[in-house]
C-alpha positions as CSV (number, residue, x, y, z in Angstrom):
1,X,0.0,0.0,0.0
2,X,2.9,2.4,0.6
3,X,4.4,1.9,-2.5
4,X,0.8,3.2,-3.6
5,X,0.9,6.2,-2.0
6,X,4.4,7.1,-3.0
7,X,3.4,7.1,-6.5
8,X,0.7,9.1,-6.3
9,X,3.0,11.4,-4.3
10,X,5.4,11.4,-7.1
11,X,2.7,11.8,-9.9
12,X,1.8,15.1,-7.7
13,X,5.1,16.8,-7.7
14,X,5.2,16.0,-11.1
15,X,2.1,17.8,-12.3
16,X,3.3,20.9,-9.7
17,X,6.9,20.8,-11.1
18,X,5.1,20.4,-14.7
19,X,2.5,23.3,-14.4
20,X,5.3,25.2,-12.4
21,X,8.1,25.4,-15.7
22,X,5.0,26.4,-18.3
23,X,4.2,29.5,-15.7
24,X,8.1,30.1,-15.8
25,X,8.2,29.8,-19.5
26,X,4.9,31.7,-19.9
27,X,6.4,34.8,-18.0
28,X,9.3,34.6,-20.3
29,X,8.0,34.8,-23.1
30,X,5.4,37.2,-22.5
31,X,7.2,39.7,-21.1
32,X,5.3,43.2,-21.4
33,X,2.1,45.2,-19.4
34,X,-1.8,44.7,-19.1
35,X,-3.6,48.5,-18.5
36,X,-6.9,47.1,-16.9
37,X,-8.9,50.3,-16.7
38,X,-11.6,50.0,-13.8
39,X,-14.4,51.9,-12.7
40,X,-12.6,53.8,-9.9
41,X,-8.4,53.1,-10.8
42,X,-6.4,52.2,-13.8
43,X,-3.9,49.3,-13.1
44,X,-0.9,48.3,-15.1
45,X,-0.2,44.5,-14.3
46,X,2.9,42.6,-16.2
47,X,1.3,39.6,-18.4
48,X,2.7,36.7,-16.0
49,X,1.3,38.3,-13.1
50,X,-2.1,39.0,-15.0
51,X,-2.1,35.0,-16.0
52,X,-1.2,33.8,-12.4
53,X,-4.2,36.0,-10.7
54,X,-6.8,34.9,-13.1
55,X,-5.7,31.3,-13.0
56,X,-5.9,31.7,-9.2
57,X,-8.6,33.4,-8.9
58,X,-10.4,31.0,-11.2
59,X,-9.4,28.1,-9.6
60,X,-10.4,29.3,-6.3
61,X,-14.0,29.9,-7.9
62,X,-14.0,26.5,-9.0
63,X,-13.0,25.2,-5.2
64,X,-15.7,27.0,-4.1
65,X,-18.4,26.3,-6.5
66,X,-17.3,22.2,-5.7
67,X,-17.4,22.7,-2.3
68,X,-21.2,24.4,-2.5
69,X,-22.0,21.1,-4.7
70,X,-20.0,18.4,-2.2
71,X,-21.5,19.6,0.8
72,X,-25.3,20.3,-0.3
73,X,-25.0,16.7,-1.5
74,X,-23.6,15.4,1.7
75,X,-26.2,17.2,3.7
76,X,-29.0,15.4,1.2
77,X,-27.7,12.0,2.1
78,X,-27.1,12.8,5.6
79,X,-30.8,13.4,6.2
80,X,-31.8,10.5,3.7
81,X,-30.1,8.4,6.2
82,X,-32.1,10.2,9.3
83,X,-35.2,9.5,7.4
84,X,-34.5,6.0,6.5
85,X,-33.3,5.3,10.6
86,X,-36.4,7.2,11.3
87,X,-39.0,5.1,9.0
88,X,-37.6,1.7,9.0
89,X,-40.1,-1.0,10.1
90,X,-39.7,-2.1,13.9
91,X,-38.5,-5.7,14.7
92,X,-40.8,-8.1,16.2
């Protein structure tokens, strides 16, 4: 089982050190500025730093929007369960 667990480890740090050197090359070779002009403030980002905040900020959406879905479905079963404890037929 431990070898198991080591290579899902070792799958993991791949995948970081994967997505980790296409941010590095991204930055490289999009070196440059991003004006966002907002309602209240203009703000001049560099490109890498534009990429990194929406991919973060999207993938904390996406966290969030699973969570909302994991734990209204665990709730659902949760009280099936009650309801089934609460119903089932008494033994004779």
């Amino acid at each position: 089982m431990k070898a198991g667990r080591w290579l899902k480890r070792g799958i993991y740090v791949l995948l970081l050190a994967g997505v980790v050197s296409i941010a590095g090359i991204l930055a490289l070779l999009n070196r440059g500025t991003v004006e966002l002009d907002l309602a209240f403030a203009e703000v001049g980002l560099s490109k890498p730093l534009a990429f990194t905040v929406a991919f973060g900020l999207g993938w904390l959406f996406g966290l969030l929007c699973a969570g909302g879905a994991v734990l209204k479905r665990r709730t659902a079963k949760r009280k099936s369960r009650q309801d089934a404890k609460g119903t089932a037929p008494a033994e004779t």
